[in-house]
N, C-alpha and C positions, 0 to 999 in steps of 0.2 A: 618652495613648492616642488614636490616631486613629481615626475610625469612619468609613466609608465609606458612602456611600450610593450602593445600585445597581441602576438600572432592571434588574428580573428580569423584569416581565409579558410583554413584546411580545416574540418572539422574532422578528421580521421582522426588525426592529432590528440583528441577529445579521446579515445578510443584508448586505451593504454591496457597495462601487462599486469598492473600492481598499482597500488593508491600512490604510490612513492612518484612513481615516472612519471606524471603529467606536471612533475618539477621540469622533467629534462624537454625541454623546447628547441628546438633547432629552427628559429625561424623564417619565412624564406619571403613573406610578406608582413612589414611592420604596418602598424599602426598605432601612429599616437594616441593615449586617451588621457585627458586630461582634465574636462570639464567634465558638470554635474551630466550636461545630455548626451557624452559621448558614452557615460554608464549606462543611463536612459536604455540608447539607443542597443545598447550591449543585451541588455536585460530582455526588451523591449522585441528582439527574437525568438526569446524563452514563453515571452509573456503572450504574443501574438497563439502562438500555436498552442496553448492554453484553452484561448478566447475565442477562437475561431471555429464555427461548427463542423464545418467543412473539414477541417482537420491541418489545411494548411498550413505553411511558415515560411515566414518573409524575411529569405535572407538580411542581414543588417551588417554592414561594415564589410559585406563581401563572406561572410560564411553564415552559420549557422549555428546557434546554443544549442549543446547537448541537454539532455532534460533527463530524469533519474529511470530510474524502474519502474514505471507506474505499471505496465503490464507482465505480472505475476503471477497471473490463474494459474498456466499449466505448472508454474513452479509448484504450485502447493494441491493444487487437485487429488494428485492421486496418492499424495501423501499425506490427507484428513480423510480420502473415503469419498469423497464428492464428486469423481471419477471413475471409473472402475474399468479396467482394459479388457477387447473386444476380442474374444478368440478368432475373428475371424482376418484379424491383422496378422499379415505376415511378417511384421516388422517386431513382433514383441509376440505371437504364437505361433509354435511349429505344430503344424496339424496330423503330419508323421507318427510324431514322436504322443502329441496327447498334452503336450507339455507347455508351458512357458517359457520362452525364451533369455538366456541373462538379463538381459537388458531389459523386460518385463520385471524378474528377477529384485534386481539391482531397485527398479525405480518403487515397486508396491515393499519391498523391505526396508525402505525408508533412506537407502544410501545414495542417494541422487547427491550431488554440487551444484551452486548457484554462484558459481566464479562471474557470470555476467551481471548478477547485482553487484556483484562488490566491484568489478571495475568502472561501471555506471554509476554507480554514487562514488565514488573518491573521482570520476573525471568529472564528473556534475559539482562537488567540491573546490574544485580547482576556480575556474571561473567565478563561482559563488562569493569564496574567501576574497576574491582580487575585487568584487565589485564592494565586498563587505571595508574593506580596508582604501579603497581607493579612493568611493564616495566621499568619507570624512573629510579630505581636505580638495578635493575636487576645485576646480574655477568656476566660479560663477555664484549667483544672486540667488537663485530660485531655491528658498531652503524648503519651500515646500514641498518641491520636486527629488530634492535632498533626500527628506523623509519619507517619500513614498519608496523610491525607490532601497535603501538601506534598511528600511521597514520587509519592504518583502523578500528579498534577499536575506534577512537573517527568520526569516521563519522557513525556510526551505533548505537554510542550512540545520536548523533545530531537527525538519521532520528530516532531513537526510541520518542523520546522526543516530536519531530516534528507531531510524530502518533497520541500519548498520546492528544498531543492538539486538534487537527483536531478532536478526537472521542468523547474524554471527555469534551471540554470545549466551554460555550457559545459564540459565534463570537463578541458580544457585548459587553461582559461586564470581564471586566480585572481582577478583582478581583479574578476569577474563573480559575484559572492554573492550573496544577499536583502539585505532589508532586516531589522532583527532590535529588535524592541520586545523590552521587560521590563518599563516601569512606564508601564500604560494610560490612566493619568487624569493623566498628565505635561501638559501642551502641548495641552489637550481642542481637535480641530478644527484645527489648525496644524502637527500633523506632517506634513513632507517630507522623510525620512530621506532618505541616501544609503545605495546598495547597500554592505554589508560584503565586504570579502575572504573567501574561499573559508576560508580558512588563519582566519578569524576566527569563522566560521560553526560550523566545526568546534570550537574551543576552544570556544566556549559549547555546543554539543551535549556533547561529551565532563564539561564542566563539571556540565552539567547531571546527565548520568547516576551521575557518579561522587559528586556531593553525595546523589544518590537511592541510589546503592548504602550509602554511609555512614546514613543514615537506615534502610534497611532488616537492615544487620548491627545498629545500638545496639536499635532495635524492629523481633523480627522478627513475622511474622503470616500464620496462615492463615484466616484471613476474608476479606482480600480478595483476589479472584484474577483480578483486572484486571492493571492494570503493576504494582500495586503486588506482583512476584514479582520475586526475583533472575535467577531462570532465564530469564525472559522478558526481560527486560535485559540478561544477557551475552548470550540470542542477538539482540538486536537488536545490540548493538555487535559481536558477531560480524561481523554485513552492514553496517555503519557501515565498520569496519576494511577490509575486503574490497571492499567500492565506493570505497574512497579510496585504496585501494594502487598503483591504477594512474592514479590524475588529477592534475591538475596540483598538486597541495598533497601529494601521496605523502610518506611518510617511510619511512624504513628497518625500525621495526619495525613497520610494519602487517598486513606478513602474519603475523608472532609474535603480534603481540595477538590478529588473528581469531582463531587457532587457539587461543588459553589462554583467550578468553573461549569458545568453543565447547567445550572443556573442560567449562569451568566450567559450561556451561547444559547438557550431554549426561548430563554425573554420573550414574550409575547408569538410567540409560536406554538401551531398546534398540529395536532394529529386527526387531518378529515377521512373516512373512507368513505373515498370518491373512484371507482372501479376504471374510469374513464383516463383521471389523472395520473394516478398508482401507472396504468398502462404507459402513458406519454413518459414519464419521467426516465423506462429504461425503454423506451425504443428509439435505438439508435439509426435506423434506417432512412425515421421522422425529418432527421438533424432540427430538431426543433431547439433554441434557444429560448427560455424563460424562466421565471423565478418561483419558488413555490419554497412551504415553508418546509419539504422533506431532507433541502441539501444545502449548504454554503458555497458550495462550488461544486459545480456539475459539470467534466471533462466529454465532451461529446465529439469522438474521433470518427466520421463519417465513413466512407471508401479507402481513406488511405492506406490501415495502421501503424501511423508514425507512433502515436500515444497510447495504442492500446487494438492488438487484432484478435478478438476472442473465437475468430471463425473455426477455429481448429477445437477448444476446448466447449463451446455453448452450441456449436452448428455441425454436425456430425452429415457429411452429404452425400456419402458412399456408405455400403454397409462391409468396407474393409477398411476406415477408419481406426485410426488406434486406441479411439476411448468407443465405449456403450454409450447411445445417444438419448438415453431414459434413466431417470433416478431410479434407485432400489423401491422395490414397491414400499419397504417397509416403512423407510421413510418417507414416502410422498402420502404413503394415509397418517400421516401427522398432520397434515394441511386439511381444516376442517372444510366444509363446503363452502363456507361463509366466510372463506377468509381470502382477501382482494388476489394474495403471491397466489392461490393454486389456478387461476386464470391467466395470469400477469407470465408468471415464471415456465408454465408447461404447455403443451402443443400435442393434441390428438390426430396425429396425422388420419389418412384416408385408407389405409389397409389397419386403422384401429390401435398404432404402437403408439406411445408416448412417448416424449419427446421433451428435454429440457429447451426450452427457449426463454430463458430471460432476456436478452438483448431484442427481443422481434427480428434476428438476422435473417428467419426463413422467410420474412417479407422483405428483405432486401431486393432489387430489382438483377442481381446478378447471383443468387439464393441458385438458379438453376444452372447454372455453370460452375455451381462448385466455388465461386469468390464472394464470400460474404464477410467481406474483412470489416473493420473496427469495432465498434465499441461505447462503454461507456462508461466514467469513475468516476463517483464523489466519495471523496474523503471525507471522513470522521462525519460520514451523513448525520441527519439531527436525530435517525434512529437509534441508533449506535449513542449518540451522546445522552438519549433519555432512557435506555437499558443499561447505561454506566450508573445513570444516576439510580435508577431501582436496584442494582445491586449492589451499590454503594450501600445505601440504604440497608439494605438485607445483609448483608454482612457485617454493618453496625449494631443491626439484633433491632433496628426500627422496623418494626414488619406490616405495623402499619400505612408506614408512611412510604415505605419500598411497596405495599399493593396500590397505592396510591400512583406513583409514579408510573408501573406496570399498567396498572388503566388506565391511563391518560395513553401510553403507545397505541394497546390493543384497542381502540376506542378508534381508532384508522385503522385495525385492518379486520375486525368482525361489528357482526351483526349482534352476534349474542354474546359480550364477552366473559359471563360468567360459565355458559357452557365452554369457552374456549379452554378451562385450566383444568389437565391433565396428568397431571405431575402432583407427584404425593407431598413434597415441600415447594415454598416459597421460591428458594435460590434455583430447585431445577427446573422451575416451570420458565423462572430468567431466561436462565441459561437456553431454554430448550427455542423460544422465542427468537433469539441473538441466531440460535442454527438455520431457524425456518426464513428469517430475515436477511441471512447472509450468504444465503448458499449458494452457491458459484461466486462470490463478491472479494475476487482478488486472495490476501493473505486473511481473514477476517476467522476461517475456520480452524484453520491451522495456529494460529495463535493463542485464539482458545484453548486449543486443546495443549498447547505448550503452559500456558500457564495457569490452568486447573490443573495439571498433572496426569491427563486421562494415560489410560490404558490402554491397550490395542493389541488386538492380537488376530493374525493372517494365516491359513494355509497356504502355502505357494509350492505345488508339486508334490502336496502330502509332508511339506518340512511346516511345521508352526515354528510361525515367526514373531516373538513378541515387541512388542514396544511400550517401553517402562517408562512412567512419571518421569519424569527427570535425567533422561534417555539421553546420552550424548548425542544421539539422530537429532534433538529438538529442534538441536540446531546447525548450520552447514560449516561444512572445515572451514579455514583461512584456505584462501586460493592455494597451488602449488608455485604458480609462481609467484608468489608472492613470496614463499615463502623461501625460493631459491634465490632472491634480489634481497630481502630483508634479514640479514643474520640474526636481528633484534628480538623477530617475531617468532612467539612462540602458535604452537596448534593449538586448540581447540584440546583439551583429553577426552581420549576414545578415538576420536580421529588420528590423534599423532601413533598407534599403533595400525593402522588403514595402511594399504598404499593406495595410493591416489594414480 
């Protein structure tokens, strides 16, 4: 029996330069873990602040689990359009000059970095792989405890991995994966992986979920209602199958599987439009806890934003903010009268401007002070997984059975759903739904449009600035340092001609 010893106290530690270094541990407070509940207990950190509406987390073992990226809006806002910068910031407009400032510049021409997802999910990794490998032979009786716990830890290693790809790597070209740990105390301070194949990245995600489905069919369990849920698993591989059907590693049954895993997570769930509830589910302010059949897991980070603080991207409180605190008109007359989001998602203030507010922050109780921090995030909602399965469909050339699917969504969010279709084919009227349902909702646009291929194109100071299908912008460089620690690693192309 092996026992591990594992700096828990310092959570800074968690924090690292490169995926590689949270090998090198200098530790200055051990702890033994060696039983099934001392992973428990490990997890059990992660898992509380989760679960908690409040937003809280209850140190465990004397520190604190780091937890991945989940708050990403401003990453991707102003790099799909769902943002758009405020002349009246003097932080990104010079009012002198008439112009833009670089750094305006930089972030609306699509060259922005995301070096703090990537070191957030490889130190989120870290710990993960240690509960993933340690549980197996752990002390103790309780294998049902066994399984929940290695259950949910290997599906948050899958959606970690799963991120990794979608941010860091070209939709086109295979060659170009992550790097992919599994046993963290291998090689302590001397790993320099090479990047995996795309086609590789995948089999260990897939690998991963379906070991976790087997654990969750032998013990099943409603206690915990994190990943450790089936439903919440087929709809993640849902958008796993769905984001991979049109990239370079595609297979022939990926748009079948979306659809049978979205099956499988939709099972006796439906879509009500209820004006009242649609409201409750993103108001964060509420901290309301309850179940409804629109999400498998609903993240509700109250005042704090340890998991999520949209106050800067959804809650505009000054009018020298750096984003424009109203959608483009063009797009908010897509939202027909009848449809629950143009209530839910927009705010008429009292001198008459409109206003994005999907989170309710401006009913926050601290909205007038300028602090309307948190939030709210449910992954691979059950929207998202039955607009996978309509355009599974639709893309199989089933068109009937993809309108089918399309009305059963739109059936919760109008009154008239045949006046709601606007769009001269089938697949854009999808498409065009997934925009009006996701808009501000994290990476959810931006991906989209990474793998449709869209087009885009910017004046910024009278220079048009395009952005092509298949754009090496699609996706963000490998860090810099990473890439001065990792001789192995190669850039991103397009990027390795950049300076960074």
């Amino acid at each position: 029996m092996k026992k591990l010893y594992i700096l828990i106290a310092l959570t800074s530690l968690f924090f690292v330069q490169s995926c590689d270094k949270f090998l090198d541990l200098k530790p200055e407070n051990i702890q033994v873990v060696s039983t099934i509940e001392d992973y428990r207990d490990i997890l059990a950190s992660y898992m509380r602040l989760l679960k908690t509406v409040d937003g809280s987390q209850k140190p465990v073992l004397g520190g604190y689990f780091l937890y991945p990226s989940f708050n990403v809006a401003s990453t991707f806002a102003y790099r799909s359009g769902e943002l758009t910068i405020n002349k009246n910031s003097s932080s990104y407009y010079d009012a002198s000059l008439g112009e833009y400032k670089q750094s305006a510049v930089n972030l609306m021409s699509w060259m922005g970095t995301a070096d703090g997802c990537w070191r957030s999910y490889y130190s989120f990794l870290g710990p993960i792989n240690m509960i993933i490998e340690g549980i197996k032979t752990a002390e103790g009786d309780d294998e049902r405890l066994r399984d929940y716990v290695q259950g949910e830890a290997l599906v948050w290693r899958a959606y970690s991995y799963f991120k990794l790809l979608q941010y860091f790597s070209p939709y086109k070209q295979d060659e170009y994966g992550v790097p992919v740990y599994l046993k963290p105390y291998e090689d302590p301070g001397n790993a320099m992986p090479k990047r995996e194949t795309q086609t590789n990245v995948y089999k260990r995600i897939l690998m991963d979920c379906q070991e976790a489905l087997d654990l969750m069919e032998r013990t099943p369990s409603t206690t915990w209602n994190c990943a450790y849920n089936p439903r919440f698993l087929h709809g993640m591989l849902a958008s796993i199958y769905c984001y991979k059907a049109m990239s370079a590693v595609a297979e022939e049954k990926d748009w079948q599987n979306a659809i049978d895993h979205a099956d499988k997570a939709m099972t006796g769930r439906t879509f009500v439009r209820d004006q009242a509830t649609y409201d409750a589910i993103f108001d964060a302010p509420a901290l309301q806890a309850f179940t409804n059949d629109e999400f498998y897991l609903r993240m509700v980070d109250g005042f704090n934003g340890q998991i999520v603080d949209v106050s800067g991207v959804y809650y505009q409180t000054y009018s020298t903010s750096q984003a424009n605190p109203g959608p483009e008109p063009e797009f908010y007359n897509l939202y027909k009268d009848d449809d629950v989001r143009k209530n839910t998602f927009f705010r008429t203030k009292t001198d008459g401007s409109l206003i994005y507010d999907k989170y309710n922050l401006s009913d926050s109780p601290y909205a007038s002070w300028g602090l309307a921090n948190g939030g709210i995030i449910m992954l691979f909602r059950t929207a998202e997984t039955q607009l996978i399965k309509a355009e599974a469909l639709c893309r199989l050339g089933k068109t009937t059975e993809a309108k089918e699917a399309l009305n059963k969504f739109k059936q919760g969010r109008y009154l008239d759903i045949e006046g709601s279709y606007t769009e001269s084919d089938l697949l854009n009227e999808i498409l065009k739904e997934r925009k009006l349902e996701f808009y501000h909702e994290q990476d959810v646009w931006w991906l989209d449009m990474k793998r449709t291929g869209t087009r885009m194109e910017r004046v910024i100071n009278g220079t048009l600035y395009v952005l092509e299908p298949d754009d090496y912008r699609y996706c963000f460089p490998i860090p810099q340092s990473e890439m001065e620690v990792n001789k192995n690693m190669i850039q991103n192309p397009g990027w390795d001609e950049i300076s960074l």
